[in-house]
C-alpha positions in Angstrom: -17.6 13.3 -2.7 -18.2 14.0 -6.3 -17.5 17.2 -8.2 -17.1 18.4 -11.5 -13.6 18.4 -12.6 -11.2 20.8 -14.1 -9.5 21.0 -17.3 -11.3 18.6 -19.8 -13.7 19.5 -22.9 -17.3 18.6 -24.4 -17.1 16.4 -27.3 -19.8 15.1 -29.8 -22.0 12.7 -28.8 -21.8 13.1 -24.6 -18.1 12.1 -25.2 -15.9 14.0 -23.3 -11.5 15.2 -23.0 -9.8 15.2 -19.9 -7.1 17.4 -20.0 -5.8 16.8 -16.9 -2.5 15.0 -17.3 -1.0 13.9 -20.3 -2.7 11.0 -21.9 -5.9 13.2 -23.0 -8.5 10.5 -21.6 -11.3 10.8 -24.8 -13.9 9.3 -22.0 -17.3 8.0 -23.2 -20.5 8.5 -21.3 -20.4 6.5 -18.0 -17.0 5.6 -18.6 -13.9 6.6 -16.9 -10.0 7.7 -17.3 -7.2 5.6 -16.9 -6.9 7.1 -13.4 -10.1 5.3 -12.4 -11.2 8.5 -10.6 -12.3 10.7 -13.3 -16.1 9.8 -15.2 -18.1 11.0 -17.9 -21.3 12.1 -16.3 -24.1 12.4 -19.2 -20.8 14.5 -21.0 -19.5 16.1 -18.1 -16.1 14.8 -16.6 -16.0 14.3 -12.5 -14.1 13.4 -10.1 -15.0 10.7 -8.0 -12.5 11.4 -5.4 -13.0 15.0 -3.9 -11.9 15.1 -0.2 -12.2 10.8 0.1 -9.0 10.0 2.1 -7.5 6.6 1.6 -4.5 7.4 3.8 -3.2 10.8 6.3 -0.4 10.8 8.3 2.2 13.0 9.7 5.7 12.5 8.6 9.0 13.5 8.4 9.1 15.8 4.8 12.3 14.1 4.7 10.1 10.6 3.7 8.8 12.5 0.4 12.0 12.8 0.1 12.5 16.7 0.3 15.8 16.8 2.0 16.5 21.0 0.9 12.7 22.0 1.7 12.4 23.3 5.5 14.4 20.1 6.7 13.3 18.1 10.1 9.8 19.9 9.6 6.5 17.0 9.1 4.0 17.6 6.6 0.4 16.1 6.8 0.4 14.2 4.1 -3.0 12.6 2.9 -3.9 10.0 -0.2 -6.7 9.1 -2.3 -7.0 6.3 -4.4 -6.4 5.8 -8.4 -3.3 6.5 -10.7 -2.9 7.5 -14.1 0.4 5.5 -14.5 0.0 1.0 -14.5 3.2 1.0 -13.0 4.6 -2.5 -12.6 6.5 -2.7 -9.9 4.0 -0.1 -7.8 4.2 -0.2 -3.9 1.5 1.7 -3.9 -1.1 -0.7 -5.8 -4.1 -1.3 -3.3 -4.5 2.6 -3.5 -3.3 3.1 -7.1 -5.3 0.4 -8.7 -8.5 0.7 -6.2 -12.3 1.7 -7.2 -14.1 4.4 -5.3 -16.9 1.4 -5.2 -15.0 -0.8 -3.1 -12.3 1.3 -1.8 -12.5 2.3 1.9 -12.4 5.7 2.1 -12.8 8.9 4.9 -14.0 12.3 4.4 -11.9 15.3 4.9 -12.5 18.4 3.6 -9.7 21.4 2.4 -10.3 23.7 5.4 -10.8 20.2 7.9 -7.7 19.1 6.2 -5.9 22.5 6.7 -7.0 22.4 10.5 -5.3 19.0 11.2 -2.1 20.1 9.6 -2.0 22.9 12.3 -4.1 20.8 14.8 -0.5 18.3 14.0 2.2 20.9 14.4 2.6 20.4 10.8 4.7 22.8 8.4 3.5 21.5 5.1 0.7 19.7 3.7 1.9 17.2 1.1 -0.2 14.8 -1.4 1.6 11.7 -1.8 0.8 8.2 -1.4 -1.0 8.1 -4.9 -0.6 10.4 -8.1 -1.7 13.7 -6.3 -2.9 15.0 -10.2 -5.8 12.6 -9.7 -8.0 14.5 -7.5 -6.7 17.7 -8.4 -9.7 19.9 -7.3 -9.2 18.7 -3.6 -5.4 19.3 -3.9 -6.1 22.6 -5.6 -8.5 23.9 -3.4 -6.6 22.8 -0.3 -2.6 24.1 -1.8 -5.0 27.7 -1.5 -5.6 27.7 2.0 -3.0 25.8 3.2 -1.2 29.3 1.7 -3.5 31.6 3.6 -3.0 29.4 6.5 0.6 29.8 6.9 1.5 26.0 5.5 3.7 25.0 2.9 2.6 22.8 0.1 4.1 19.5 -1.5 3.4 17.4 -4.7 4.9 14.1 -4.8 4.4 12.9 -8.2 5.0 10.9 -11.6 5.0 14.6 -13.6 2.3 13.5 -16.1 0.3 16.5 -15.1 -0.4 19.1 -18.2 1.3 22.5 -18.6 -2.3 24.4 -17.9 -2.9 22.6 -15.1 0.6 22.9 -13.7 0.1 26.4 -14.1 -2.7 27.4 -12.5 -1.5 25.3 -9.2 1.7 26.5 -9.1 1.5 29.6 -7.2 0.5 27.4 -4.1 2.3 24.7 -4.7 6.3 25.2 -2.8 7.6 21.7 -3.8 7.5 19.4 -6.4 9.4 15.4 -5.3 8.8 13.6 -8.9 9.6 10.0 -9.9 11.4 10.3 -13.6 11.1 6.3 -13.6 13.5 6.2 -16.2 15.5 7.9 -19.5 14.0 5.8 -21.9 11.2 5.8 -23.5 10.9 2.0 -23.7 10.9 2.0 -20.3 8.1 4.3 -19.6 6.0 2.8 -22.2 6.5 -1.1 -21.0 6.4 -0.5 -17.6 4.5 2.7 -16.6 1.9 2.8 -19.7 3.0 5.9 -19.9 5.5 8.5 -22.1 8.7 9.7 -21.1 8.9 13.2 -22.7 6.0 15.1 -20.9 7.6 13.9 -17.6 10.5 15.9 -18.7 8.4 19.0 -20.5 6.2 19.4 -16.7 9.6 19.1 -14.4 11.3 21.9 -16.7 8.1 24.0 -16.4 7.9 23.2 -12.3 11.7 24.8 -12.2 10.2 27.7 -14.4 7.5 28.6 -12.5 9.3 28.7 -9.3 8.3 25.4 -7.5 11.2 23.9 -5.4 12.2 20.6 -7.0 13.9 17.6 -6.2 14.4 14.5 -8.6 14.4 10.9 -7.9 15.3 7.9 -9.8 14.6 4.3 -8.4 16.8 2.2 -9.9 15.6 -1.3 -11.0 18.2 -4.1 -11.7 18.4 -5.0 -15.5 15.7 -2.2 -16.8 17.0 1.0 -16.0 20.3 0.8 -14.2 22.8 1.7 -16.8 25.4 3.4 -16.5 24.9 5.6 -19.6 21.1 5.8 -19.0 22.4 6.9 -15.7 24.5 9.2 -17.0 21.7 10.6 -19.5 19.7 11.4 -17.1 22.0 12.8 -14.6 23.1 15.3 -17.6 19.8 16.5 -18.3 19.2 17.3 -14.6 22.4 19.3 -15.0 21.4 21.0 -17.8 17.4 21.8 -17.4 17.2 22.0 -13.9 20.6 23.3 -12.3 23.5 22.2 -10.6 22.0 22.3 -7.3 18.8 20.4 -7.9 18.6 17.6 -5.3 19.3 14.4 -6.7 17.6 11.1 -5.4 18.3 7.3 -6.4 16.5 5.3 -4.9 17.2 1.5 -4.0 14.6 -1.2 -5.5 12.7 -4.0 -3.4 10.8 -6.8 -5.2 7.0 -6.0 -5.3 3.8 -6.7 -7.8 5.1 -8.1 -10.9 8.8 -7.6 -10.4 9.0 -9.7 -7.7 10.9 -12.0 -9.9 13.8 -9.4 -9.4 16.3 -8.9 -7.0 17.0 -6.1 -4.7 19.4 -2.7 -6.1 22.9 -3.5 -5.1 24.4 -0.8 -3.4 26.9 -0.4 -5.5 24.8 0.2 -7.9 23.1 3.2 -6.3 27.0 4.4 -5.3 28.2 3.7 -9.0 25.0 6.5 -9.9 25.9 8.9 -7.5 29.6 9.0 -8.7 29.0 9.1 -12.1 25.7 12.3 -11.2 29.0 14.0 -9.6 31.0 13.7 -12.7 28.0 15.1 -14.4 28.6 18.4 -12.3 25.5 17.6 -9.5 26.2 19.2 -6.4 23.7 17.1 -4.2 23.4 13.6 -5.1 21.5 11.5 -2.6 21.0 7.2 -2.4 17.7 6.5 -0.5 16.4 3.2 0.9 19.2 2.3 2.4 19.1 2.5 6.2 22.4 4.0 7.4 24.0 5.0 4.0 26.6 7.9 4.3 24.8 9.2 1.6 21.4 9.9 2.9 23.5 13.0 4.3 24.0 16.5 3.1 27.8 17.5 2.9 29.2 20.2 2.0 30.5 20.0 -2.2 33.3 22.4 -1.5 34.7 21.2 1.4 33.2 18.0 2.6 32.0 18.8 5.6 28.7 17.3 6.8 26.1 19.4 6.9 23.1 18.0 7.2 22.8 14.2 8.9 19.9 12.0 8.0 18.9 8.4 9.6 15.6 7.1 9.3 13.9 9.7 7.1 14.8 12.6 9.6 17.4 14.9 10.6 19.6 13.6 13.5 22.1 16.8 13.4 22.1 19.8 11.6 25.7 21.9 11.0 24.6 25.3 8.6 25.2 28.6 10.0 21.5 30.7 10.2 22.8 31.9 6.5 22.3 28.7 5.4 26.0 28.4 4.6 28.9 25.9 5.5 30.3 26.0 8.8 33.7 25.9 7.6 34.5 27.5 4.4 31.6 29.4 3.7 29.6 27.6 1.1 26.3 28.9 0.6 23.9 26.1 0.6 20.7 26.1 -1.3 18.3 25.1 1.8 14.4 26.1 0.8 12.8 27.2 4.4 14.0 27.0 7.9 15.3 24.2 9.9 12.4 23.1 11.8 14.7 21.2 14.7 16.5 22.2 17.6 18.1 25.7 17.2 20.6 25.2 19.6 22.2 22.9 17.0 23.2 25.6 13.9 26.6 27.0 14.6 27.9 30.5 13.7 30.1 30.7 10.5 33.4 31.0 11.4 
């Protein structure tokens, strides 16, 4: 469905400015974005995208990964098609890089959307699968009544959205899972087409405003696996965003046009874990590694497991109802309710 989209200005000449995200698309009539989703209409900007579905499914919010936001709950999470990063080594390319011509796509609106969530059993509603900033005024209009409905609200995202429209979502938006790809700037410009510092500016303003967040880094053999890049980023997290921000890196697999490459080792994603510790981060996670000891909450006081993981869900969970350790007390920052079996959380000793 088309529909006029938010956050972009009238320029001379039918041109328009989409002020969207941060590469400030100067779009000429009947021409569109860089996200492919977003055309100049006779000098008005619209999205092509509003409620077209490419891909909805309930999942373990543990998948997004949100592993401190209401843990072993699902969220409905839903897709649309188009990106405004040219990642190279995207999973996600046959949505990211689709048209709305030849793209097959459903039809859900914000309150039919809403309806499966709780139809589902649902606890959130998540946008994921592609760069949810894309079709905004769906995700928008959908993060409202999801609200008024009772439903928490996710973002899974490359961060390139702008400070206004960050903004105006935030106070329906709980949680905020985003990709900084890299530390370098050489990196985001060679392999994302994008910029590295705006990435940084919108996950800052996303702790500011409130919005739960949770960083992850997949790390990619030879481009952005070193140990002071790792430690670069790891201090910034520290510093901007706290201690206690949830720390994710992510093992690589070969795909699109780093297929030349080879898998992470996992010693790599262990040597970036220790060396986020010795930067002071409290939770430090390695994902997409089936069965890693690491895909597990502990305690960083006293060790003890808190939280166990396998499969992108929660197999046992050890906090008290105070969301503190079992053992010695800790409090643990947990955003939400357990959503599993009660029966399971122990009284603090």
């Amino acid at each position: 469905m088309i529909q006029e989209a938010m956050f972009y200005e009238k320029l001379a000449e039918n041109k328009v400015r989409c002020n969207l995200c941060a590469h400030h698309c100067k779009i000429n009539p009947g021409k569109r974005g860089i996200c492919g989703v977003r055309e100049n209409c006779e000098g008005s900007l619209f999205s092509l995208v509003y409620g077209a579905v490419a891909s909805d499914s309930v999942v373990h919010i543990e998948q997004k990964p949100l592993y401190h936001y209401y843990p072993g709950s699902t969220a409905y999470s839903v897709g649309t098609i188009g990106c405004n990063f040219r990642c190279r080594h995207c999973q996600n390319r046959t949505l990211s890089r689709a048209s709305p011509e030849d793209a097959d796509l459903g039809t859900l609106s914000s309150s039919q959307l809403i309806s499966q969530a709780k139809m589902a059993g649902c606890q959130s509603v998540s946008w994921t699968y592609n760069e949810p900033t894309v079709w905004y005024e769906y995700t928008y209009d959908g993060a409202k009544l999801a609200k008024e409905a009772g439903l928490g609200t996710s973002y899974v995202t490359n961060g390139y959205i702008t400070p206004e429209a960050l903004e105006k979502i935030a106070p329906y938006l709980d949680a905020f899972s985003v990709d900084i790809k890299s530390f370098s700037k050489e990196f985001y410009k060679e392999i994302c087409g994008a910029k590295l510092s705006p990435v940084l500016e919108t996950t800052l303003l996303a702790k500011q405003l409130g919005i739960h967040v949770e960083v992850v880094n997949l790390i990619i053999p030879t481009h952005n696996d070193s140990p002071e890049e790792i430690r670069e980023l790891s201090r910034w997290v520290y510093e901007k965003l706290g201690k206690d921000t949830p720390l994710h890196f992510n093992r690589f697999y070969p795909y699109y046009a780093m297929e030349d490459l080879s898998p992470t080792p996992v010693e790599t994603l262990d040597r970036a874990r220790s060396i986020a510790i010795e930067e002071g981060m409290r939770f430090v996670y390695v994902g997409n590694v089936p069965g890693h000891p690491h895909e597990n909450t502990y305690c960083p006081e006293c060790g003890t497991l808190l939280i166990a993981r396998g499969f992108f869900e929660v197999q046992e969970y050890n906090l008290t109802l105070e969301k503190t350790c079992p053992k010695c007390g800790e409090k643990i920052p947990i955003v939400g309710e357990y959503a599993g079996n009660r029966n399971h959380i122990p009284d603090a000793e």
